[in-house]
N, C-alpha and C positions, 0 to 999 in steps of 0.2 A: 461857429462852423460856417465856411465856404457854401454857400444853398445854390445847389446846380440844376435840383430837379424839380424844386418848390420855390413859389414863393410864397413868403410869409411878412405880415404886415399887422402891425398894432394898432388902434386906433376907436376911441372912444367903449373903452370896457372890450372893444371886440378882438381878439384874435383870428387873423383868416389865413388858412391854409391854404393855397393852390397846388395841386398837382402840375406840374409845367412841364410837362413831356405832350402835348399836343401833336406832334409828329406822329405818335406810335399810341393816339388817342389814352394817354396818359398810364398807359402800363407800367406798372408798378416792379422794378427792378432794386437788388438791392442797395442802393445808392439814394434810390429814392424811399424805400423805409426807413432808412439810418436818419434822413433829414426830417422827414415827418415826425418819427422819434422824439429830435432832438428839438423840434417846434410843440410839441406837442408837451414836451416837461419843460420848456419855458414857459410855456402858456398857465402848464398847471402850477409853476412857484412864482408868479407875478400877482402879487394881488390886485395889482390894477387893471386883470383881464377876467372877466366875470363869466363868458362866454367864448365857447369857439366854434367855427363857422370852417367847414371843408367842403371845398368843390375843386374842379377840373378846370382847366385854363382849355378855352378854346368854348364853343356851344355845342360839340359832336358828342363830347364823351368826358363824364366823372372819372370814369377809370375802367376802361375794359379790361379790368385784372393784371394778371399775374406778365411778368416779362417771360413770355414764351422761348424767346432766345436764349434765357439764362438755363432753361432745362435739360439739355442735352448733356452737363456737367453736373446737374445735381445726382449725389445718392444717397440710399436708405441712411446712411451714416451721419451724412452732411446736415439733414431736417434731424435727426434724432438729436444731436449736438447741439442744434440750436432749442432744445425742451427745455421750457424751466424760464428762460429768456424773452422777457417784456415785449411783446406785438403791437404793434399800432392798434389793433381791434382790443386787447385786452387794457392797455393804456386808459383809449377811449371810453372805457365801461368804469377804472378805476378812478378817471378824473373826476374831483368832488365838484365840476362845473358842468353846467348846460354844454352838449355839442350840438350841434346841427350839420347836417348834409344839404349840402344847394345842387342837387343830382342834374344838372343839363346836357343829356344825351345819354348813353348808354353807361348801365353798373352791372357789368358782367364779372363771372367768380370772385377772384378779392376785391374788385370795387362793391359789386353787392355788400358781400363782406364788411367792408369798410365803410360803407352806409350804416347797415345795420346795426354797425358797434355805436353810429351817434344816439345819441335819445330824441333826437327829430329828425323825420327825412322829408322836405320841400323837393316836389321835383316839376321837373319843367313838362310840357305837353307831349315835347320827343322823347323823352326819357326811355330807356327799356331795362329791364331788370334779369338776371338768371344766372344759373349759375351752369356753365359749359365745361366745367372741367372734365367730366367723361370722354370726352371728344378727342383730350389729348392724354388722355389714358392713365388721369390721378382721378382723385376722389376731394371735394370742396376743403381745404386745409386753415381755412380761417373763422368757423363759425356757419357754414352754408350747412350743414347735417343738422347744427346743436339748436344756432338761431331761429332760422329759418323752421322749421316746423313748430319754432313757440311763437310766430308771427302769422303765421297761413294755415297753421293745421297739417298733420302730418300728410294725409294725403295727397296736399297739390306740394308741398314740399318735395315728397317721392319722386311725383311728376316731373316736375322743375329739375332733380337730380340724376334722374335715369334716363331724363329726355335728353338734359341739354338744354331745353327750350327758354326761348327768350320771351315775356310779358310787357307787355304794354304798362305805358304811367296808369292809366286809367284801370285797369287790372289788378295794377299791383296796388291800387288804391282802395278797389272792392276788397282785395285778400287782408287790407289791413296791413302790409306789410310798410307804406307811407303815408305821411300826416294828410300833404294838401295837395295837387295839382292844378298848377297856372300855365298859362300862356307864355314861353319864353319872356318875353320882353317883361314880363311882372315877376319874373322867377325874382333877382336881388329884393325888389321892394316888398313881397312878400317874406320873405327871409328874415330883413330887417325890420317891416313891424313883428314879426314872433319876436325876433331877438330883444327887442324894445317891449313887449308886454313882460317880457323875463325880468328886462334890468329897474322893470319898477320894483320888482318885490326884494327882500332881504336874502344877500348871498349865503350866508349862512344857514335859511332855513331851505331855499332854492337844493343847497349842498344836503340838507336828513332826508328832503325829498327823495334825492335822487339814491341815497341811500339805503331808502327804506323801498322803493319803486324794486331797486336792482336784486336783494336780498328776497325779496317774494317770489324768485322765479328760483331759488336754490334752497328755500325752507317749507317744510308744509305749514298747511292754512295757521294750526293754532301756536307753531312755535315763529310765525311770520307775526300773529295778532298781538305775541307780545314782543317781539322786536319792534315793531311801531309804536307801542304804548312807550316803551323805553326811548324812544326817538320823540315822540309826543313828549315829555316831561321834559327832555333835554330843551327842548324849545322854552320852558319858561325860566331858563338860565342863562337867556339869551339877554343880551340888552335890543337887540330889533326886536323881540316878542312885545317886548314893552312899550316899546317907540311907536310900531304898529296898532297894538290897544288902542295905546290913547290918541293914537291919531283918527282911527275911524270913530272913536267917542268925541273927538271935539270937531269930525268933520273936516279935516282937510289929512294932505299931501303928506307921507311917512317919510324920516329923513332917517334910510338906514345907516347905520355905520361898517354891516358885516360882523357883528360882536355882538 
């Protein structure tokens, strides 16, 4: 695929996505989901990418949402049509690999969104969070109603939804809604040590983690308790459960394989 509105780059286990609409502080039109998309299922059929890593091109903004100017042509038909059909947020929850968000500037409606679909959000000290879609007269259509009050609690969720309103990194850090906040200039190298405590451990078991992590917010507690028991056992059929053993028994360094 011709990549017009991303750029995407492989390199040592890493997969990194950029939004590269910077002009339009990287709002997300459909041109640039279909790329994401199609970065985002390479990533997940390469086995030599263990992680993938999404941020925004430019230091303003991850993605202040949705392409406003595409709106005026959409109708109830046109989103109905698209039901059923793979989203970059659902993708991201389906991939059996680590994602991470590098948030540097604003993640407004579907950048929110598209934050909260990774399983880590690093954000930068400008960062702000919210979801504005009231404003232009829709209701959040990527996860900002379902996510978002299983990360903040329904209440400031409401907030957050009926306001419009925008939060601060440091906010969105007390709601629990992101991992860490840094200082711009340490935003990448904090990214990259996570990404690096990740790629010591075995991808295979990295993958029941997040398995078993994502399945607890759609099971109750005891039909959750034994879905992990069965993901627990699956791990000693592993050939890294094995490798890991005996490596913290003789004291050095694990050489997984992913198997």
């Amino acid at each position: 695929m011709e990549l017009k509105n991303i750029i995407y780059e492989k390199k040592d286990s890493l997969a990194w996505i950029t939004l590269n609409r910077p002009n339009v502080r990287n709002a997300q039109n459909d041109d640039l989901r279909a790329e994401v998309l199609w970065a985002l299922e390479d990533s997940r059929d390469d086995d030599n990418v263990r992680i993938i890593i999404l941020t925004g091109a430019g230091d303003k903004a991850f993605s202040a949402g949705a392409d406003i100017s595409e709106f005026p042509k959409r109708t109830s038909a046109d989103i109905l049509r698209g039901k059923g059909k793979k989203r970059m947020t659902d993708l991201l929850r389906e991939i059996p690999k680590p994602a991470i968000a590098m948030v540097n500037g604003l993640a407004l409606g579907g950048g929110c969104e598209l934050a909260m679909a990774c399983d880590i959000i690093i954000a930068s000290e400008n960062a702000q969070f919210g979801q504005p879609e009231i404003n232009v007269g829709v209701i959040p259509g990527a996860g900002g109603t379902q996510v978002l009050p299983r990360l903040v609690g329904e209440k400031k969720a409401k907030e957050l939804v009926f306001t419009g309103a925008f939060i601060s990194a440091q906010e969105a850090l007390a709601l629990g809604l992101v991992n860490k906040v840094v200082p711009q200039e340490k935003l990448r190298d904090t990214v990259m040590e996570m990404a690096r405590a990740m790629l010591r451990h075995s991808p295979v078991i990295l993958k029941l983690c997040k398995l078993a992590i994502n399945k607890s917010l759609d099971l109750p507690l005891s039909i959750g308790m034994d879905y992990e028991r069965d993901l627990f056992a699956m791990c000693f059929g592993t050939e890294d459960q094995k490798e890991g053993s005996k490596a913290f028994l003789e004291k050095r360094k694990p050489q997984y394989k992913g198997r």
